[in-house]
C-alpha angles and dihedrals in degrees: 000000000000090000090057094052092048086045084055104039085048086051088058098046091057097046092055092040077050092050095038085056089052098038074056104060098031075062087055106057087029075067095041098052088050088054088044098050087042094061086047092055093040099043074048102047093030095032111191105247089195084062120088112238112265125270127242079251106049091051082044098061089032088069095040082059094058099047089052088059094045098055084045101056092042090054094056089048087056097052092052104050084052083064100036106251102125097078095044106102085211089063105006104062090059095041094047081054098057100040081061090050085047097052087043091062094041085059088044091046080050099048082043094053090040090049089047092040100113081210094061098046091048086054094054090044088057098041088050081056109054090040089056088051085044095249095152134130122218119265086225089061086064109060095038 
């Protein structure tokens, strides 16, 4: 009897060691993506003049970067509320963390591909132009 209850109260131990590591490193890339969306806000709001401006392309696979981490945090995030992780404060306080940073750069790879959409830029160009000739229509008409 006394085996079995060490057996068991071995069994817990490892299980929260196992969660404390994972609630770790879930710490670990929670800090990372902050880093990562402060140097965004900051390369947008301080942008470096020695730097040429960026290429179609290059806003093009910095999205695509973003996305990927994205589908791989979610996916994470997936994978532990399967399992029931997402409601426990040890792991969940830190994932829960991450899968907002996460949103937060897919909004930012979306803003990045509208931004870099030729369509797009060819509507507000349009847009620019007719309000320039005063072909605008009241806000009121709208909503009527």
């Amino acid at each position: 009897r006394s085996c079995d209850l060490m057996a068991s109260f071995r069994t817990i131990v490892k299980s929260h060691l196992a969660k404390a590591r994972l609630a770790q490193g879930l710490w670990r890339l929670d800090r990372s993506l902050a880093r990562l969306l402060s140097q965004i806000y900051e390369a947008i709001e301080k942008p470096d003049p020695s730097l040429p401006p960026a290429t179609g392309d290059q806003v093009k696979a910095a999205a695509e970067v973003l996305v990927r981490i994205h589908g791989a945090i979610d996916s994470i995030y997936a994978d532990a509320r399967r399992e029931g992780l997402t409601n426990t404060t040890l792991v969940g306080m830190p994932l829960n963390s991450a899968k907002q940073r996460a949103e937060e750069l897919l909004e930012i790879a979306e803003w990045l591909e509208t931004w870099n959409d030729p369509g797009v830029n060819r509507l507000l160009d349009e847009a620019i132009e007719d309000a320039r000739q005063g072909r605008t229509l009241p806000l009121s008409s709208i909503f009527e």
